[in-house]
N, C-alpha and C positions, 0 to 999 in steps of 0.2 A: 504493500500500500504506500509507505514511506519508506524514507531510508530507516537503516535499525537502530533504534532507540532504548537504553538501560531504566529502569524504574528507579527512580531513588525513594527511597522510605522519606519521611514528611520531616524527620530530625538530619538529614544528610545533606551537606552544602551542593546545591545544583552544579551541574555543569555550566558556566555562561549559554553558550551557544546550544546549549539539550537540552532541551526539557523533555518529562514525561507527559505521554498523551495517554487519557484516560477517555474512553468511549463511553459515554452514558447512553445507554441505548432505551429509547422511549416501549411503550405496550405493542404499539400499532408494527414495530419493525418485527419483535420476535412473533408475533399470530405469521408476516407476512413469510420470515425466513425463520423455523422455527433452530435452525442453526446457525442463526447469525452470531451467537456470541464466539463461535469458532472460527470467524472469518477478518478478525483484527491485527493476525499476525501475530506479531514481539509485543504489541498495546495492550493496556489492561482496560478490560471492561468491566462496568461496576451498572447494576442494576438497582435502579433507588427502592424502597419500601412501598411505595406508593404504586410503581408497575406490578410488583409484587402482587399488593392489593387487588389490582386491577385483574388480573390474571387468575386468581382465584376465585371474585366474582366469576367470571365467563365459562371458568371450566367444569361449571356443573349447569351450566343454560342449556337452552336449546339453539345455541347461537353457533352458527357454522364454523368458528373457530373455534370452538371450545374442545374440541380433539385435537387443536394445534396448542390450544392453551395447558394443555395437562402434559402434551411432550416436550413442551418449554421447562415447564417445571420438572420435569423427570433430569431435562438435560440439566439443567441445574444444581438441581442434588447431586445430581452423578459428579458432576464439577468439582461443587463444595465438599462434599464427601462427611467425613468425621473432623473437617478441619476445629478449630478454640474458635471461638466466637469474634475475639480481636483480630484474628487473621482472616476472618469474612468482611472483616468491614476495611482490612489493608488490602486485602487479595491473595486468592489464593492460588497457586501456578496451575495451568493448564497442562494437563498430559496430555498428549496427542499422539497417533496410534505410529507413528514412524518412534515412538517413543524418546523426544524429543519436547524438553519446558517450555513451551513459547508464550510470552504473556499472561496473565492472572486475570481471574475476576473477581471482582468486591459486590457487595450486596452493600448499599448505603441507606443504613439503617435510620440517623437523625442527622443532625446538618453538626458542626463541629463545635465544641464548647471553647469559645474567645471570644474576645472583646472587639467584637467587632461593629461597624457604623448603622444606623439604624435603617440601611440602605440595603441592607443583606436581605431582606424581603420588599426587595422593587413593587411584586404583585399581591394582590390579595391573597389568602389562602381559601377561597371556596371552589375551585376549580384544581381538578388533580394534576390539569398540565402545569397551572401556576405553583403549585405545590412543588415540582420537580424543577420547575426553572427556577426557584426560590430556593431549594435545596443546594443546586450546581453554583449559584450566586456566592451560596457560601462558603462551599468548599474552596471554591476557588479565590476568593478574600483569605483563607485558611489559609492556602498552599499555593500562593502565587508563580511557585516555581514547578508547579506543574498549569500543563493544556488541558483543560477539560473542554470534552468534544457534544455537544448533544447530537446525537443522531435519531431524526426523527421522519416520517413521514408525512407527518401533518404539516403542510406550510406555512399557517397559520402562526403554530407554535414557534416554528423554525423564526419566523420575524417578529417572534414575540422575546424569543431568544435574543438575537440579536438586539433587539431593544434595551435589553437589559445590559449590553456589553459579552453576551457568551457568541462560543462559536455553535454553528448549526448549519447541520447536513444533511441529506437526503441518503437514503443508502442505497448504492450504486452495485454491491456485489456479486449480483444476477443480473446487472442487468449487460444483456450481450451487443445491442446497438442501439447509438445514441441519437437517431429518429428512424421512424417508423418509413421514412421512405426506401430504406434501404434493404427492409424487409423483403424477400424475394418474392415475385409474383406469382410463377408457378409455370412463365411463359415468357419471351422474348420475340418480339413483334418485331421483324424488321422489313426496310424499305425496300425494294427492287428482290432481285430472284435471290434465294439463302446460296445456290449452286454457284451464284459469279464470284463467291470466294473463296471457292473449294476447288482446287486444279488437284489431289488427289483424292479416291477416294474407291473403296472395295465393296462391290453388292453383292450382297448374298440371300438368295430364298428358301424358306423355308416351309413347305405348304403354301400357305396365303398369308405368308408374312414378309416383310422384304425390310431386312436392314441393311444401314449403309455405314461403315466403319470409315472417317475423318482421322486425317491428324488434329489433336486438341490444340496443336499453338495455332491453328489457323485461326480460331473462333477467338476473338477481341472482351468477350464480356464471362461473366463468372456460369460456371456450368456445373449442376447438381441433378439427382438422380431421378426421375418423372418429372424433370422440367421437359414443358414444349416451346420446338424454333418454330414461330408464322411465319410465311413471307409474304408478298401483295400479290401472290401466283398463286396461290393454292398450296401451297407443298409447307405440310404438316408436320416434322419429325419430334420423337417423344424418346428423352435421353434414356437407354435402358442398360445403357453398360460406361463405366469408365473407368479408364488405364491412366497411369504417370503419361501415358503417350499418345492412344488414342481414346474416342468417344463413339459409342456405336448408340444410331437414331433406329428409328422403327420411323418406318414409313406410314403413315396415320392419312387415310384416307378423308377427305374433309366431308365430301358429300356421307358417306357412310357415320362421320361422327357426328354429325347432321341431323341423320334419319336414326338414330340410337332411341330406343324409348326405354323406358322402365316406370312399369305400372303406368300406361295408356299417356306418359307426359313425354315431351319430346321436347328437345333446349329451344331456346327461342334463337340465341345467337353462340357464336364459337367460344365464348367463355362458360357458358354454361355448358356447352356439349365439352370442353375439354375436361369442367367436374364430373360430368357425368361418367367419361370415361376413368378417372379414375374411383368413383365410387362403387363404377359395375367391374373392377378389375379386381380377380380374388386373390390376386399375389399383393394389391397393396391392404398395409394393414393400420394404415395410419392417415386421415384426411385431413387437411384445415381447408375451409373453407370460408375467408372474408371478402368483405364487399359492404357496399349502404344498405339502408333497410330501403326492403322489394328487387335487392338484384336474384331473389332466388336461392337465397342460399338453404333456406329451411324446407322447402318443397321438392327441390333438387334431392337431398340428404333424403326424405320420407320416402319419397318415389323409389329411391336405389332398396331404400330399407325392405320398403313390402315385395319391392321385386323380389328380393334375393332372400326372402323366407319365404313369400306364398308362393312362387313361382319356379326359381333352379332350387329351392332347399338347401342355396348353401349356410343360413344359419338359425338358430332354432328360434332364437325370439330376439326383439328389439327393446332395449333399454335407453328412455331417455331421461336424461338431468340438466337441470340448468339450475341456477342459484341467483339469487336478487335479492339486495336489500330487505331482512324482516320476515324473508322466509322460510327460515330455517325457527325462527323466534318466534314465527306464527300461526306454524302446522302443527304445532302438538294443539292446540287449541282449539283446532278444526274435526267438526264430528264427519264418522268413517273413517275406511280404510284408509292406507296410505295412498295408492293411487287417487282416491276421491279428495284427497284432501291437498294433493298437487296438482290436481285439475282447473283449480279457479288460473296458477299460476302457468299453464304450458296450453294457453290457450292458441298460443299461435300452430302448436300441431295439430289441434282440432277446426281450425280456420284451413291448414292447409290442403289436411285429410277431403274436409268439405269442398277444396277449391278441385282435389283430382276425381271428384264424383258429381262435378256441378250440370254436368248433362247425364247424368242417368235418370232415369223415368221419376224415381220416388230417393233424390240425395240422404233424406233421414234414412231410409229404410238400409238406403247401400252402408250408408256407415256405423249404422249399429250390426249390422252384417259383418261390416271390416271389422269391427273392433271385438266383436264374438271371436270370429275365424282366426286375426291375427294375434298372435303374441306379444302385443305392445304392453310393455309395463312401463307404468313412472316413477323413480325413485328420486328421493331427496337426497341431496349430498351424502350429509349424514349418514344417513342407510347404508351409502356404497363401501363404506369404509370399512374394512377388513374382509368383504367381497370376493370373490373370485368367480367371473361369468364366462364359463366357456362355448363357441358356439355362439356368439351373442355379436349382434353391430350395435354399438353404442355411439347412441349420438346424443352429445353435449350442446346443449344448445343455451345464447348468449354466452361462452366460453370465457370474452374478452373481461367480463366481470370476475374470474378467480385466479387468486394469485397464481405465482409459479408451483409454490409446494402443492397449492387444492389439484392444481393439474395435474403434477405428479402423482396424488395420490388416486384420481379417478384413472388415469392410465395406468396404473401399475394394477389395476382390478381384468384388463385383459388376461383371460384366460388363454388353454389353447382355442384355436381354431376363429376368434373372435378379431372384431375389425373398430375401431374409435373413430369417428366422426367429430369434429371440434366444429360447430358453427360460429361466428361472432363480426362484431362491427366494431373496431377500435374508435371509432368516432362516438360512442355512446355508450360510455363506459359511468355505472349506475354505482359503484362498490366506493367509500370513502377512503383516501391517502392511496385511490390508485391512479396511471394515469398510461396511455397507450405504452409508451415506453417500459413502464413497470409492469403490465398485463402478463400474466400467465401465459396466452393469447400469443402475446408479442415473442416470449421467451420461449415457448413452443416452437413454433416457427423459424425460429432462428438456430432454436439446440437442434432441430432436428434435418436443415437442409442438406445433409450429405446421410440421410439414412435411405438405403436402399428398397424401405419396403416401405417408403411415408411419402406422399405428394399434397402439393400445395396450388391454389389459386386463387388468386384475389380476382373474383367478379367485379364485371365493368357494367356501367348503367345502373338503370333503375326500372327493367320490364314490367313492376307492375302496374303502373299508368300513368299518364301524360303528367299528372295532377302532382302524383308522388313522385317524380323523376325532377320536376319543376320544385318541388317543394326541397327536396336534396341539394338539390344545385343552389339555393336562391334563399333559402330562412336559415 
């Protein structure tokens, strides 16, 4: 993170030029990275009383971190161990599994007994962030010769720090790129024929397959595994192999990606039919799918779903979750089952269910039909954790609202045989101290560009109608 830095105990004369940095890490960072206090390096991190607090509240809620909140704490103990009491509140060293001391964490029990200006509480104490900026105030009047660092998510607090004279940061240790432009799209659109830059190049067929093996130094832009090259000609190729040296395409038919259907829907334009393709593809086992709200991303995902349970059987049932604000804190409260009681919340897959049956003779009748026949279940977060669904295409829908670890921990519920679907819109992002760049969403997408069995696309437009494509562009 920085250069390496020694701890000095609070009685030891500093170094001029060193001080110790001390990481005060707020509530909101460990729910988001529940191992962030291992990510400081040589730095010691100190957890006030008051996160504490806060963290014990939540880990008995029904609040969607509260299974992040009780692995904080676990990681904690584990830390502190049987350390004396005095040395939890000096710090106490970190083992880490190269076994190897690197930096300590403290637990910052009450703020420091001295004589100090009656400025040491800048804020009020009815607010538990001001409580914690009011705490750091003091330590660091205390021990001038140390950095105390807040690190927090909320930006609020962050300039509320700052006001008082501390330093404040945002935590950066997930995060893989530093805007969202640079996220890959899942395709590379270029002008004139793709072929006027390739003077070598090996065709080989196989059945009704035709790929073309490239040198990779010919191609000028970054290349990953189920990206697709456009050109203004028609010629579609889909990265399915790559070497230190070359890149072999699959020749991808455009009218045929075109005319593709799953479950009676057919793409409106070439971004959607290249989701498509890779949703009806059973060697990929991994999708993200972004775009604005009405490019089709959720209707896309449902069509592939029913296809490929009521139709080829290649899997046995469908699993859907998404997570928003208050739902997780809201559903125990809600009478029935657990599907009925995430139904007010996943309304958009019963909008879409109804959008691929809206010309059949009697829509109600077909879709209590579908929802008899098909194996759609809806689970809340919550639920999924400690999970294992094999057999299953899971599609996550609004994705862009959970952090990196919630992603983690829904994807790591793929069983065998099972396929994850991530929906989401980084532009509307509903989850508090998140923001595109900090998105699970975003971190997905990025950890996963060179994995061979996971493709991506960011949907262009807004098909669902004039009204909503105007209103994207223009409010």
């Amino acid at each position: 993170m920085t250069k390496t830095t020694r701890l000095n105990s609070v009685n030891r004369t500093p170094t001029p030029d060193l001080k110790s940095k001390i990481y005060v890490l707020d509530t909101n960072v460990l729910i988001h990275d529940p191992n962030s206090v291992m990510n400081f390096d040589e730095h010691q991190v100190a957890i006030p009383i008051t996160v504490l607090e806060e963290l014990d509240k939540l880990k008995s809620s029904k609040h969607t971190a509260s299974a992040d909140c009780r692995q904080v704490i676990r990681k904690i103990d584990e830390l502190i161990g049987n350390a004396p009491p005095d040395q939890v509140e000096r710090g106490v060293p970190i083992h880490r599994p190269d076994h190897q001391s690197k930096g300590s964490i403290a637990i910052f029990m009450t703020a420091p007994e001295s004589n100090i200006s009656s400025l040491s509480q800048p804020l009020p104490n009815d607010l538990n962030d001001n409580k914690i900026i009011n705490q750091i105030v003091q330590f660091q009047q205390h021990a001038p010769h140390k950095e105390f660092i807040l690190v927090t998510k909320d930006i609020n607090m962050r300039l509320k720090a700052r006001g008082c004279g501390l330093q404040a940061e945002d935590y950066h240790t997930d995060q893989l790129v530093s805007d969202i432009d640079l996220l890959p799209q899942g395709f590379v659109e270029l002008e004139g024929s793709f072929w006027d830059s390739i003077s070598n190049v090996e065709t080989l067929t196989e059945g009704k397959r035709t790929r073309h093996i490239i040198p990779k130094d010919t191609l000028e832009y970054d290349i990953y595994y189920n990206q697709f090259l456009v050109d203004a000609y028609g010629f579609i190729g889909k990265v399915v192999n790559i070497t230190p040296e070359t890149i072999t395409l699959e020749d991808m038919s455009k009218d045929k990606l075109m005319a593709r259907e799953a479950w009676g829907l057919t793409p409106r334009d070439i971004y959607q039919a290249l989701s498509l393709n890779l949703l009806l593809d059973p060697d990929i086992h991994l999708v993200t799918l972004t775009g604005s709200a009405g490019s089709g991303k959720t209707i896309l995902a449902l069509a592939a779903a029913i296809e490929q349970t009521m139709i080829s059987k290649l899997y046995r049932r469908i699993i859907v979750t998404r997570t928003i604000q208050g739902l997780d804190e809201d559903i125990g409260f809600l009478p029935g089952t657990e599907e009925e009681k995430m139904e007010p919340w996943l309304g958009a897959i019963s909008d879409n269910l109804e959008a691929l049956h809206n010309e059949d003779e009697c829509t109600d009748g077909s879709l209590d039909y579908l929802l008899q026949k098909v194996p759609l279940q809806f689970k809340s977060l919550n639920y999924m954790r400690g999970r294992s669904f094999q057999q299953s295409i899971i599609l996550i829908d609004e994705s862009q609202n959970l952090t990196p670890h919630q992603i983690k921990t829904i994807i790591t519920r793929a069983g065998t045989g099972s396929k994850v679907v991530c929906l989401g819109n980084l532009s509307q992002i509903d989850t508090a101290y998140m923001n595109p760049i900090s998105s699970g969403l975003t971190y997905l997408t990025a950890r996963f560009r060179q994995f061979p069995l996971g493709g991506t696309v960011q949907l262009q437009g807004v098909p669902r109608s004039q009204l909503a494509e105007f209103a994207e562009q223009n409010l």
